[in-house]
N, C-alpha and C positions, 0 to 999 in steps of 0.2 A: 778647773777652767771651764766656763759655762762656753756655748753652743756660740753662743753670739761673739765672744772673744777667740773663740776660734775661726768662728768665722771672718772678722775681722784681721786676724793676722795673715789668712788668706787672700786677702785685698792687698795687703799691703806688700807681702810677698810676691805678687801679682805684680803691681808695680815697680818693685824692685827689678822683678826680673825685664820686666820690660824695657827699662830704663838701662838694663846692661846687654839687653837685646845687642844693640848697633856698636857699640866698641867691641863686644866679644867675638861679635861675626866679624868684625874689619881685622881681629888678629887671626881669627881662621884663615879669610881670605887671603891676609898677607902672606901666612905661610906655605899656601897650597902655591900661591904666586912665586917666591922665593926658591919651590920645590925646585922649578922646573924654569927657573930665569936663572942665564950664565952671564949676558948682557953686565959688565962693575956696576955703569954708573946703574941701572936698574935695579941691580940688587942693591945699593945705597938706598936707593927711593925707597924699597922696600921695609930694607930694614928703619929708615924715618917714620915711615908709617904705621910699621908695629910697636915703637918706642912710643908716637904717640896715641894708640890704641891702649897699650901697656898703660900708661899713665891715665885714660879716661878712666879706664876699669878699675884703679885703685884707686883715686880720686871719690868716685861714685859711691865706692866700697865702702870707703873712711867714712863719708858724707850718711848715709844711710844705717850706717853703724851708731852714730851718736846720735842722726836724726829719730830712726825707727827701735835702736836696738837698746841693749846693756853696757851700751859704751858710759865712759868715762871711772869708772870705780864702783864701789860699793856705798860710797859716802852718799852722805845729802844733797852737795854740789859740785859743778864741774867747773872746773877752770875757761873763765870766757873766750881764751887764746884757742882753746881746739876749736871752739865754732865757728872762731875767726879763719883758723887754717881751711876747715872745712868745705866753708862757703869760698875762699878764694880758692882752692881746688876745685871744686865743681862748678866757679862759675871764669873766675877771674880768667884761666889760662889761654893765651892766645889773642888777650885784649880785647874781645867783642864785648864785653862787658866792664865797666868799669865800678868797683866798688867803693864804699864811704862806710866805713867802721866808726861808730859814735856808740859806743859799748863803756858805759862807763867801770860799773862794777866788777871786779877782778874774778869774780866766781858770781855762778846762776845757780838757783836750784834747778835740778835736772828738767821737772816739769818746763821750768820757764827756756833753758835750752833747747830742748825738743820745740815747745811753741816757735821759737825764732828762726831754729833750722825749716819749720816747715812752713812759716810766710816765707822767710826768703827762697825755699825752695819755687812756693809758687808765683812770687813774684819774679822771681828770675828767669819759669819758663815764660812768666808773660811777655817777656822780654824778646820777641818773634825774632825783629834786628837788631839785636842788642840795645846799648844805653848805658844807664845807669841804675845801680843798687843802694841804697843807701840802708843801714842798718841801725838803731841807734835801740839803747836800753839804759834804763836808770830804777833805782831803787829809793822807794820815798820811806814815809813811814806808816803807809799802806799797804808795800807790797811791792812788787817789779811792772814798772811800764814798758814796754816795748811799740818802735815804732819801724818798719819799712813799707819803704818806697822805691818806687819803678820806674824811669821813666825815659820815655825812647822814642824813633821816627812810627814804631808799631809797638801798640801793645793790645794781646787780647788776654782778657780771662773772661774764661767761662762761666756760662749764670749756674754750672754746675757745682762749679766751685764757690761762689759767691754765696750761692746760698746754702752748702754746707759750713761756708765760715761763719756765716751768721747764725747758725745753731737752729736750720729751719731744714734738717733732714733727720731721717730717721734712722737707727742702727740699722735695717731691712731695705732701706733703700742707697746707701753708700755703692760706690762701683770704685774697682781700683783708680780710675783716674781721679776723683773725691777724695780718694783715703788721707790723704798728707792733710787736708780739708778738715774731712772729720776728727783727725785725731787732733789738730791744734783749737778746735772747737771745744770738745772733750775736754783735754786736758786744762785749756783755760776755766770752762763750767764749774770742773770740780773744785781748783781752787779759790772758787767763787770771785770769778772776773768775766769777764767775755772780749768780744775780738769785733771790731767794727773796722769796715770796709769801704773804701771812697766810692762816690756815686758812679755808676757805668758812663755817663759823661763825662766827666774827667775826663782833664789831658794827662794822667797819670794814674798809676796804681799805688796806694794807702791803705795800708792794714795798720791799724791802731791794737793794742793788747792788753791788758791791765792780767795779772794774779795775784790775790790778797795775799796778805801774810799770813804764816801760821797755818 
């Protein structure tokens, strides 16, 4: 493993951990809270709140596992149903977001899973006050198109992100908040496609995807 791919998994770890930062502190909290609350109904609220802490963290878990990780097998592709479940775990629960699944093909190759887990990753935070995700993928006889979309009372993305989707950052300048960026960049490059991005004026967020075949 060269310098720079360790490096990079460092980012991404970074990230990871970040992003489980605030569920894993809210089940600490709970339970220091639980310690020393006698209060029924309080300790109900308590225990609600560590059930739904419990669930962010595994949610994240799953999410990040098939987005960043060696999830799904050892094979060539992964069945489209996990990135389904994925994404409605990380984003769907609790209704602030509402998704739209338009996934046509039953299996992705890995590369093109990982690209869609990480637009919809980014689109979903763009999603400030929630909205809508739409997610949609088809295979021509080119290759895999993938398309999401964002769109809600607020959305921001960052020109940081923008313009590592656009394939105009460099492995030396990625920072963990990029990483999910850089890599769905990456990974489209190498399978000789790339990732285009709706103009910052937009009333909405669009990431477009192409990966050839072969």
């Amino acid at each position: 493993m060269t310098t720079a791919a360790i490096d990079f998994a460092s980012l991404l770890c970074s990230r990871l951990c970040h992003d489980l930062l605030s569920p894993v502190g809210a089940l600490n909290n709970g339970l220091e809270l639980l310690a020393d609350e006698h209060d029924p109904d309080m300790r109900a609220r308590c225990l609600d709140l560590l059930n739904e802490s419990a669930r962010a963290s595994a949610n994240k878990l799953k999410f990040f596992r098939l987005a960043f990780g060696a999830a799904g097998g050892f094979g060539d592709s992964v069945d489209a149903r996990e990135a389904k479940v994925a994404i409605e775990g990380m984003f769907g629960d609790g209704g602030r977001i509402e998704i739209g699944w338009m996934v046509e093909p039953a299996t992705l190759s890995k590369p093109a899973i990982k690209v869609l887990l990480n637009l919809a990753l980014i689109a979903g935070d763009a999603l400030v006050r929630g909205g809508r995700l739409d997610i949609g993928a088809e295979q021509t006889g080119n290759g895999t198109e993938m398309v999401v979309r964002a769109e809600g009372p607020r959305l921001v993305l960052d020109p940081e992100l923008r313009q590592a989707l656009e394939g105009r950052t460099s492995a030396d300048e990625v920072t963990p908040r990029a990483a999910a960026a850089y890599l769905a960049s990456e990974l489209a490059r190498q399978a000789g496609g790339s990732i285009q991005v709706s103009a910052p004026d937009d009333p909405f967020v669009m990431f477009g995807a192409t990966l050839r075949a072969g």
